[in-house]
C-alpha positions as CSV (number, residue, x, y, z in Angstrom):
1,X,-73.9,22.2,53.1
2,X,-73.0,25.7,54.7
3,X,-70.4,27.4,53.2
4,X,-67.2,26.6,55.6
5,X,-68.5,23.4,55.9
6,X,-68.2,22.9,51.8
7,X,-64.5,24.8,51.9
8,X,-63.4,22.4,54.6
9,X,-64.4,19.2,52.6
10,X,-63.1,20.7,49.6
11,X,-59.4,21.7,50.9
12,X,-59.4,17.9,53.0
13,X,-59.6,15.5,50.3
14,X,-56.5,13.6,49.9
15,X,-54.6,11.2,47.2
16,X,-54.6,7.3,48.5
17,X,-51.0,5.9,49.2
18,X,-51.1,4.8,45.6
19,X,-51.5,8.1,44.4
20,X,-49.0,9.3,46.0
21,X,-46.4,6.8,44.9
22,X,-47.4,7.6,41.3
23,X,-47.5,11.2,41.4
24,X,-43.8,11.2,42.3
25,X,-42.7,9.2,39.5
26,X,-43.2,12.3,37.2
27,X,-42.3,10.9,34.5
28,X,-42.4,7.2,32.9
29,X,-42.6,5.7,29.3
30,X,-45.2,3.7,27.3
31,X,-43.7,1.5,24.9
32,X,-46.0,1.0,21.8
33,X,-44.7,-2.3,20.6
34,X,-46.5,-5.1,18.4
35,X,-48.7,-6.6,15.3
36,X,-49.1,-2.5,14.2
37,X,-45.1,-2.3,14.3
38,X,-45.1,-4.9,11.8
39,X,-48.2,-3.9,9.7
40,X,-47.6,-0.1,9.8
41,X,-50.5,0.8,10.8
42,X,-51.7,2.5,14.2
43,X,-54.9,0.7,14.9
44,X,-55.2,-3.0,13.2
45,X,-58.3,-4.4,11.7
46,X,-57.6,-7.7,14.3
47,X,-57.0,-11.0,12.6
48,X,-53.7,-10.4,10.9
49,X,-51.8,-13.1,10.8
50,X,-49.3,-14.1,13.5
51,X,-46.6,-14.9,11.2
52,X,-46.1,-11.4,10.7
53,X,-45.0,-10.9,13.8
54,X,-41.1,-11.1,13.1
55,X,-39.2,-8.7,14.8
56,X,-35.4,-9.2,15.3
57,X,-33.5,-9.4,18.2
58,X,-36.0,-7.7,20.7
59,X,-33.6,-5.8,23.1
60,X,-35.9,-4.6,25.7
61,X,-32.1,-3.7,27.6
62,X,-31.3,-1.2,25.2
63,X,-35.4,0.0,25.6
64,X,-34.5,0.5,29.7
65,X,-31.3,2.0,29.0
66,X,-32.7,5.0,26.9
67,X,-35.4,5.4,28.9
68,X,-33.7,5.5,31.9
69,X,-31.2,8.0,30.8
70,X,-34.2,10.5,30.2
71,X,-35.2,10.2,33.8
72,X,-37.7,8.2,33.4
73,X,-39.0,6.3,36.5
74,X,-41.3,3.4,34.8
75,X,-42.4,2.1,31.7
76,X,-46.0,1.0,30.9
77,X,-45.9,-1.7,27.9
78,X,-49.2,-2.6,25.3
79,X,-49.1,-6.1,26.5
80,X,-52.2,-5.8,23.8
81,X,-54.0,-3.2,21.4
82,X,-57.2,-2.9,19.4
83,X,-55.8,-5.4,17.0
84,X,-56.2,-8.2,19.9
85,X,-52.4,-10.0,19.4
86,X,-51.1,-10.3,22.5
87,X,-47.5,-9.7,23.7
88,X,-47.5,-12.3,25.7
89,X,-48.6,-16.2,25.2
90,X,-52.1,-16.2,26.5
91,X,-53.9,-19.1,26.9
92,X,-56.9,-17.5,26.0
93,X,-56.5,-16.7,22.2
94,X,-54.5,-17.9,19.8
95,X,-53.8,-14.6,18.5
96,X,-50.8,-14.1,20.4
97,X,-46.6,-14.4,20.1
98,X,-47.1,-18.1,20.6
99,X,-48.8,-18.1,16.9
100,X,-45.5,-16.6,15.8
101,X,-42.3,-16.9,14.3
102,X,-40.8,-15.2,17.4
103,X,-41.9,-17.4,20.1
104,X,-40.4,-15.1,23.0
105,X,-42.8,-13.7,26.2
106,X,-42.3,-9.8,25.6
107,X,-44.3,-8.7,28.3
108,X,-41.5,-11.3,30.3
109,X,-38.3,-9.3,28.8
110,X,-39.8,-5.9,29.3
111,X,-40.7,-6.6,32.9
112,X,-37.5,-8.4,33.9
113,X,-35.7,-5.7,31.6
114,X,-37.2,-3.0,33.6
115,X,-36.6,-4.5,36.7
116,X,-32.9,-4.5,36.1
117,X,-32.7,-0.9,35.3
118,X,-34.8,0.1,38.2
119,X,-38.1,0.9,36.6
120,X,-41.1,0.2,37.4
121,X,-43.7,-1.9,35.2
122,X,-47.2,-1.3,34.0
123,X,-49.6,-2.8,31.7
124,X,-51.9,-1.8,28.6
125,X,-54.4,-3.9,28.0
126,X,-56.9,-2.8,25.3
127,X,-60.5,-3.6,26.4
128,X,-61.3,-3.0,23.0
129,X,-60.4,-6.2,20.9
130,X,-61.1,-6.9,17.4
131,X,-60.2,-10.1,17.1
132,X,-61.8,-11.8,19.9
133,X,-65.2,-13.3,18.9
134,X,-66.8,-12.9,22.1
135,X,-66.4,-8.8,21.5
136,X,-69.7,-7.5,22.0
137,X,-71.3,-10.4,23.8
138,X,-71.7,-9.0,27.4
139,X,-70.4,-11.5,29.9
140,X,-69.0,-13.8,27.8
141,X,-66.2,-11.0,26.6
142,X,-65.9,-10.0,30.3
143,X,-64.7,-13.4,31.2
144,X,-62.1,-13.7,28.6
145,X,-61.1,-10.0,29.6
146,X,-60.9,-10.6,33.2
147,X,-58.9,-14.2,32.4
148,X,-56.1,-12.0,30.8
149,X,-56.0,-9.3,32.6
150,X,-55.5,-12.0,35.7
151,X,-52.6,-13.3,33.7
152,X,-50.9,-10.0,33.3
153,X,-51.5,-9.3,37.4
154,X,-50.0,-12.2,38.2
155,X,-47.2,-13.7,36.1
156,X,-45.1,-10.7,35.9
157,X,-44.2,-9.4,39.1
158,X,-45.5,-6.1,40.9
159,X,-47.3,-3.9,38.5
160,X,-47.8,-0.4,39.4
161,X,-50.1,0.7,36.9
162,X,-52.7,-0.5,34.7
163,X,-53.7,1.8,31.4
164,X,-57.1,1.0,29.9
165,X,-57.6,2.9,26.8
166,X,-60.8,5.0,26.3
167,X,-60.7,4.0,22.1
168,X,-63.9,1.7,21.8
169,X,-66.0,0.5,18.6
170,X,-67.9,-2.7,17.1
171,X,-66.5,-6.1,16.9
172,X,-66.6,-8.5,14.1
173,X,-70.6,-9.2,14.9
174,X,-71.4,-5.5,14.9
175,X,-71.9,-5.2,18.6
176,X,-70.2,-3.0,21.3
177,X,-69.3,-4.3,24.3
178,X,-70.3,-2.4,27.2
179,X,-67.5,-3.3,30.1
180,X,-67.9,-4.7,33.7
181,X,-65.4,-2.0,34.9
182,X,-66.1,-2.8,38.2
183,X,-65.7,-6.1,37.8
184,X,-62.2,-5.6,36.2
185,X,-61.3,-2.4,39.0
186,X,-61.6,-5.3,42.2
187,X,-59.7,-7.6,40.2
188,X,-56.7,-5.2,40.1
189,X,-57.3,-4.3,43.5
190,X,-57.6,-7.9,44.9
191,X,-54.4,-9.0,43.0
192,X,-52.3,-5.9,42.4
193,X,-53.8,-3.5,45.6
194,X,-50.3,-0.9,45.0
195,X,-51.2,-0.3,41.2
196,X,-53.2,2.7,40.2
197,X,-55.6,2.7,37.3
198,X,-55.3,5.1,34.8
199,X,-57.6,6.6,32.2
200,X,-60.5,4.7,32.4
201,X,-60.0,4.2,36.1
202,X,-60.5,5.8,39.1
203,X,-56.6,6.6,40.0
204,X,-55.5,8.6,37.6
205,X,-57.3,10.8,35.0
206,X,-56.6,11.9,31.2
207,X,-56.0,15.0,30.6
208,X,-58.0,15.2,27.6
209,X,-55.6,15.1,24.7
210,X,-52.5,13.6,23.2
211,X,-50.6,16.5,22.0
212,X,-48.7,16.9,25.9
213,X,-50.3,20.4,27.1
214,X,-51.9,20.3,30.5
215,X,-54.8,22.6,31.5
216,X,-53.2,26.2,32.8
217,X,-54.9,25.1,36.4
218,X,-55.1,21.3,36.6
219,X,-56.9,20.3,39.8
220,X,-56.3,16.7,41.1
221,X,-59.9,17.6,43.9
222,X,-62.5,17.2,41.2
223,X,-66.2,16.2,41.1
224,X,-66.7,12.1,41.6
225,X,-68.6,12.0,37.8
226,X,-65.4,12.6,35.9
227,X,-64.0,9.4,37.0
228,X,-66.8,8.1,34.8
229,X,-65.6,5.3,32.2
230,X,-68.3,5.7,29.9
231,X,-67.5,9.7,29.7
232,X,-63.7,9.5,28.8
233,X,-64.7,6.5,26.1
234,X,-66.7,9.6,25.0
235,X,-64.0,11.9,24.8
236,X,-61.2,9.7,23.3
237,X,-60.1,8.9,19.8
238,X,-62.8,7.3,17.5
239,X,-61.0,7.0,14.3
240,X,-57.7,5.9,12.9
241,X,-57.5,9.4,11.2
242,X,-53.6,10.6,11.7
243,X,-55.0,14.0,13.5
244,X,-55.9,12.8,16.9
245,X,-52.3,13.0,18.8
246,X,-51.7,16.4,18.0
247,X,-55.2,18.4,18.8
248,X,-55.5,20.3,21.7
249,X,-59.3,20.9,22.4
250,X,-60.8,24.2,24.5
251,X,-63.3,21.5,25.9
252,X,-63.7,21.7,30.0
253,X,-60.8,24.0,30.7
254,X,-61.7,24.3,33.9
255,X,-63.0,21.3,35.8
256,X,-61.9,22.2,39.4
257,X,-62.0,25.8,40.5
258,X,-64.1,27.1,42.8
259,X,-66.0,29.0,39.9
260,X,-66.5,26.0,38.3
261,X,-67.7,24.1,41.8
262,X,-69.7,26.9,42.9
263,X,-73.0,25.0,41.8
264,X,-71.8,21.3,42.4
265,X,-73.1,19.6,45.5
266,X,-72.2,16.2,44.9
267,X,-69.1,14.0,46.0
268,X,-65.5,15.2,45.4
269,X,-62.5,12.9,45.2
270,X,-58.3,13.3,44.4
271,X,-58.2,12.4,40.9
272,X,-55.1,13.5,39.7
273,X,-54.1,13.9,35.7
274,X,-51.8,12.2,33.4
275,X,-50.4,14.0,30.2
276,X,-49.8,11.6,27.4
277,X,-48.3,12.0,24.1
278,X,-45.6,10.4,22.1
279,X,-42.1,11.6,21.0
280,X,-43.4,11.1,17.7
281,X,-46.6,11.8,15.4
282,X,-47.6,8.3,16.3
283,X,-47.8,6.0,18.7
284,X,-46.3,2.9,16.5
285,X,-42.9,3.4,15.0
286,X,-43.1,3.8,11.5
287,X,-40.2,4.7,9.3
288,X,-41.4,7.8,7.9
289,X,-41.4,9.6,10.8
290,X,-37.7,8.7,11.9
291,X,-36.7,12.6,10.9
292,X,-39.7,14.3,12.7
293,X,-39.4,13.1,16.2
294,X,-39.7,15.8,18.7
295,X,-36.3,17.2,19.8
296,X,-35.2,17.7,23.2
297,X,-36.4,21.2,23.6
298,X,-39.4,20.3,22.6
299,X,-40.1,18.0,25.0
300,X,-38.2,19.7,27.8
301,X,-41.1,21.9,26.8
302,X,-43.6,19.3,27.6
303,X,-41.9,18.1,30.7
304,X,-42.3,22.1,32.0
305,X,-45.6,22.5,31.3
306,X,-47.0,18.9,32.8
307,X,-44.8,17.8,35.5
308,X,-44.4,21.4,36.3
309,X,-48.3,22.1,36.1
310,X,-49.7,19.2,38.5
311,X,-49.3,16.3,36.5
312,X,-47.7,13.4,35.6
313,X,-45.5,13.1,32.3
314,X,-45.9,9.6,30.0
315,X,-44.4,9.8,27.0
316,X,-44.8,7.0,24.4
317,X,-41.5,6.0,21.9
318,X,-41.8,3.0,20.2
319,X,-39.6,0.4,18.8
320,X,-39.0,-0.1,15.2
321,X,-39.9,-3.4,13.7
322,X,-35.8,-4.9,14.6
323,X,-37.2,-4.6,18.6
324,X,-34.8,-1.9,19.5
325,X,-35.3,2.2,19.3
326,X,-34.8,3.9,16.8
327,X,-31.6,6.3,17.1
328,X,-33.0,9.8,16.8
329,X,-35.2,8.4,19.8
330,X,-32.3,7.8,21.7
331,X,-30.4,11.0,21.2
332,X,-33.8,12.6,22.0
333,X,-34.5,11.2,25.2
334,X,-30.9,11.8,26.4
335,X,-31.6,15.1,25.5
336,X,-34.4,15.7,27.4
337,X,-32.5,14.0,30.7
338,X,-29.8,16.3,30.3
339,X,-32.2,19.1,30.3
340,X,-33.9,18.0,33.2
341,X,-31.1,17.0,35.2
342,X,-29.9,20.6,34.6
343,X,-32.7,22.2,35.9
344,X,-32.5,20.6,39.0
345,X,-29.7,20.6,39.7
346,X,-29.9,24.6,39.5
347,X,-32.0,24.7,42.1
348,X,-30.9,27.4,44.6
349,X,-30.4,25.8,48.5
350,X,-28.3,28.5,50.2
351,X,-31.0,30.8,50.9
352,X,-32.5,33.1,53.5
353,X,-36.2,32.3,54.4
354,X,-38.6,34.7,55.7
355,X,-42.4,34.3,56.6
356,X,-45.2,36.3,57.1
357,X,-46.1,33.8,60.5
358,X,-45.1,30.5,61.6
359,X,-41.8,28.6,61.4
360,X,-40.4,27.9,58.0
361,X,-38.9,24.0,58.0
362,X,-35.3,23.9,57.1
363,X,-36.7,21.5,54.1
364,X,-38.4,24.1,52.8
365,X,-35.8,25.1,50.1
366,X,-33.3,22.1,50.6
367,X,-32.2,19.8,47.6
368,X,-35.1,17.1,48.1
369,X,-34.4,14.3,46.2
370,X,-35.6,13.8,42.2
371,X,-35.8,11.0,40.2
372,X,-32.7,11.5,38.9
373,X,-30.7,11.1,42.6
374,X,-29.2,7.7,42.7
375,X,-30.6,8.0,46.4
376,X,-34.1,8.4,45.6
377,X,-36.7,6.1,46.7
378,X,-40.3,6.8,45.9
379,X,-41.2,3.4,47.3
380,X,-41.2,6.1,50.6
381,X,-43.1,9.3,49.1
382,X,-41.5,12.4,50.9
383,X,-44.8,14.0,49.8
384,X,-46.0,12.0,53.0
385,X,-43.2,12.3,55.2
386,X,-41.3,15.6,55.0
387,X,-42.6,18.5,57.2
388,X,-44.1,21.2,55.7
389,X,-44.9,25.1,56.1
390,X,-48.0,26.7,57.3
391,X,-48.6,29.9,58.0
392,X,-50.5,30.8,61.2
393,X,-54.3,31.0,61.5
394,X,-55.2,34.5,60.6
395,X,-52.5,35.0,58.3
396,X,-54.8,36.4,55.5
397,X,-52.1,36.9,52.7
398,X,-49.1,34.2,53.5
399,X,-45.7,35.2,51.8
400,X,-42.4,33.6,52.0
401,X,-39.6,35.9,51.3
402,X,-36.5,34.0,50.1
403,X,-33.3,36.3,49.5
404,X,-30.2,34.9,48.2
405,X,-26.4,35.9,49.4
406,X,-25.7,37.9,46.7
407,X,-27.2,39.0,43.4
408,X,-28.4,35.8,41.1
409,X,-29.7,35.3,38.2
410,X,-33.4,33.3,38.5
411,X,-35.3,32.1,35.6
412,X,-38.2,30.0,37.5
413,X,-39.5,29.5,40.6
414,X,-40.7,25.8,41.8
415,X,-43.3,25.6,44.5
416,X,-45.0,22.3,45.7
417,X,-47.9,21.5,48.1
418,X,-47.6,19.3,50.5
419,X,-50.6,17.0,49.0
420,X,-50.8,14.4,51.6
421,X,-52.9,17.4,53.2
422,X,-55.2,18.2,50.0
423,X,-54.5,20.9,47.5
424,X,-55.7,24.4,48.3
425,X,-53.8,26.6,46.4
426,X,-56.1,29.1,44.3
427,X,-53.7,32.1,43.7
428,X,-50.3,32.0,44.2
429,X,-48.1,34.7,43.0
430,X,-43.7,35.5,42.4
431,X,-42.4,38.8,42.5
432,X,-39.0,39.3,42.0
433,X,-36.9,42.4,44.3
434,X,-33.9,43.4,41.7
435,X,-30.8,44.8,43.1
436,X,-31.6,48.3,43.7
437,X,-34.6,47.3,45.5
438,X,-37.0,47.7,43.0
439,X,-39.5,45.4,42.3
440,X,-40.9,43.2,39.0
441,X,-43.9,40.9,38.9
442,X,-42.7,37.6,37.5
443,X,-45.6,35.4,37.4
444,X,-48.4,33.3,38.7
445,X,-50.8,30.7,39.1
446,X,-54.2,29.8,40.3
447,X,-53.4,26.1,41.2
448,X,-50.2,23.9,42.4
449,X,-51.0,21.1,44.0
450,X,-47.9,18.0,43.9
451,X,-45.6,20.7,41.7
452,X,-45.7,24.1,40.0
453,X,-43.0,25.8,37.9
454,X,-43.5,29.4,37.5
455,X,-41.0,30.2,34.0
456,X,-40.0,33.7,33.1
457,X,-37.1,35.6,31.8
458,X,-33.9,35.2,33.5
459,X,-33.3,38.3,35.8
460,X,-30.9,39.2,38.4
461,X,-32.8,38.8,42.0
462,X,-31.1,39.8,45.6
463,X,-34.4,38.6,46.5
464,X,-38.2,37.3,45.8
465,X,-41.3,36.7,47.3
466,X,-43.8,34.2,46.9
467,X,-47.2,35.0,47.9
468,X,-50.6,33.2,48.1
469,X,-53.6,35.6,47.6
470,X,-56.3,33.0,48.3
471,X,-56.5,29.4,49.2
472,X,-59.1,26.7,50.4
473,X,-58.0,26.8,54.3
474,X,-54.7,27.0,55.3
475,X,-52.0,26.6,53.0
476,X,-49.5,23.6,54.1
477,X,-46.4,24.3,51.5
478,X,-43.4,21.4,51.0
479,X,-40.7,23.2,49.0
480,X,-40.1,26.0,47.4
481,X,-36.8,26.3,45.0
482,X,-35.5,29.3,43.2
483,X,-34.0,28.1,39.8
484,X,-31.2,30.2,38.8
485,X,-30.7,31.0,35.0
């Protein structure tokens, strides 16, 4: 492929609808919830008894509630984990809440829960199952998979995503099961076409570890291989060791530069990343960890860095064996809304806007809506209706010069792509133009794609600038917001 010919197919591939829905949720929960909770453990052996499965009162409410004062926008529950009880009362195993003492659907209250307090619902279903005797048996396991997996598409309402672990090992008859994925993709598709499929999927991608940091330049336009099963199964947690949610590996920093493309001539596609972690050191609640869950800082911290560095944000926090939250959960997550709410809501509107070429949209620096705006739909993404700017052909180095009224102290800078057109951001660079009309380099990047916070020291601006140094074809930008300190 000539060269221009390769820079246009790589600055033209775009997210599907579903993608797009997802990647303005920004934020959503997983709940880790079940046999572990009651066993204190965080992966089972698989065939522990149902009877000691005796939570409480189960208040998935007060579940919605918290998470819905932290901003989040959906929850994704484990319906089922490597242990093989299921949440739900199958009627494919007996290893399931129907075997307990408690009786009660939970994947029904969570969904109908999160309904109520406008979330939207997902699914976890392990493939991975160590209780099932067909694990390891090729077709035979792939039917009972696919014959839950159709009970979970279709007895609790819309889904919108579905989260296969990559975690995979030998069942009771020493076999590994090697998954129909595509099997198990066109069932989702067939029954739930809106969801997207995460991890092992082709919708949405890991980010490669559970400790919450994002790549410093995480491309969603990446080479078709990575949306490989079999390679994030490689790359995922192999043993119950207590380590695993808290490394951060140097592994495939950069997957989607045009460094790191130069030599690839194969087929690219959106595949977008997800950073996952959980407010605490595990994913199951366990009692000794009740004073060392992550404060609000902390993960305001986390929140920066992913949903402000081209991904999306879930965050696990799990109940405690009563079926409610723990407290220091609670107070953290409405810590981390107020913290995000803030920063919003500090965006800076009543600006001047100055271009290099072309007309700058009046949405350009207006309060767009957030998931924290009563108002705020992303049933309609404005990432695929709301104008956008883009400089003229020829413009060789496009800056936007954005002066405020009078001198304000700034402390970040939030710039977005409008990605229904692709992502071609390489370099993108803030300066800052103090009062005196000096200037000061505040930062950079060398990707942005749905959303990119630029953080430094607050400073007191009459003006800044925001300019992109290179890009993949012309740059088609959706906002760009001033944060004041």
């Amino acid at each position: 492929m000539h060269a221009g010919d390769a820079l246009n197919y790589l600055s033209n591939v775009r997210p599907s609808f579903r993608q797009l829905r997802w990647q303005e949720m920004e934020m959503y929960a997983f709940i880790h919830f079940g046999m572990n909770t009651m066993t204190d453990r965080e992966w089972g052996e698989g065939h522990e008894d149902p009877a000691l499965f005796t939570p409480g009162n189960v208040d998935t409410d007060q579940w919605m509630r918290a998470l819905k004062d932290a901003g989040m926008t959906g929850v994704i529950l484990t319906c089922k984990h490597h242990d093989g009880f299921c949440l739900w009362p199958s009627a494919y195993t007996d290893h399931s809440v129907a075997s307990s003492p408690y009786q009660g659907d939970i994947v029904a209250q969570a969904s109908e829960s999160a309904r109520r307090f406008g979330l939207k619902f997902g699914v976890y279903l392990s493939p991975w199952d160590r209780t099932e005797a067909t694990y390891g048996q090729g077709v035979a396991y792939d039917d009972f998979f696919v014959n839950q997996l159709t009970e979970l598409l279709t007895n609790y309402g819309p889904i919108f995503s579905v989260w296969f672990d990559g975690a995979n090992g030998e069942g009771e008859n020493g076999k590994v099961q090697y998954y129909d994925w595509e099997r198990y993709f066109t069932l989702i598709r067939a029954l739930q076409p809106e969801a997207v499929i995460n991890i092992c999927g082709p919708d949405v991608r890991w980010c490669g570890n559970e400790a919450g940091v994002a790549r410093p330049a995480e491309w969603s336009v990446l080479p078709a291989e990575l949306q490989s099963a079999e390679r994030t199964q490689e790359h995922s947690q192999k043993a119950d060791d207590g380590t695993f949610s808290r490394e951060v590996k140097s592994t495939d920093e950069d997957l989607g530069s045009r460094a790191a493309l130069a030599n690839y001539d194969g087929p690219l596609v959106w595949y977008p990343a997800e950073v996952d972690t959980s407010i605490r050191t595990g994913w199951f609640h366990h009692a000794a960890e009740d004073e060392h869950v992550r404060t609000p800082d902390e993960l305001f911290a986390i929140w920066r860095g992913s949903v402000g560095g081209n991904c999306s944000l879930l965050l696990n926090v799990p109940p405690t064996r009563k079926g409610v939250l723990a407290q220091p959960d609670i107070d953290s997550l409405k810590g981390l809304g107020d913290l995000v709410r803030d920063f919003y809501a500090r965006r800076i509107s009543t600006v001047t806007v100055d271009a290099s070429t072309s007309t700058v949209p009046d949405t350009l620096t207006a309060q767009a809506g957030t998931p924290f705006d009563d108002s705020y739909d992303p049933l309609i993404p404005a990432l695929l209706t709301a104008p956008y700017w883009q400089p003229d052909e020829g413009d060789s180095a496009p800056t936007l010069t954005i002066s405020f009224d009078r001198s304000t102290p700034v402390s970040a800078v939030i710039i977005r792509e409008a990605i229904a057109e692709g992502q071609r951001i390489d370099r993108v660079t803030v300066r800052g133009i103090l009062p005196d009309g000096s200037t000061v380099d505040l930062g950079g990047a060398n990707s942005v794609g749905y959303q990119r916070i630029i953080s430094f020291d607050p400073v007191e601006l009459a003006s800044i600038t925001v300019s992109v140094e290179q890009s993949r074809g012309s740059v088609r930008l959706a906002h760009v917001w001033p944060v004041s300190a």
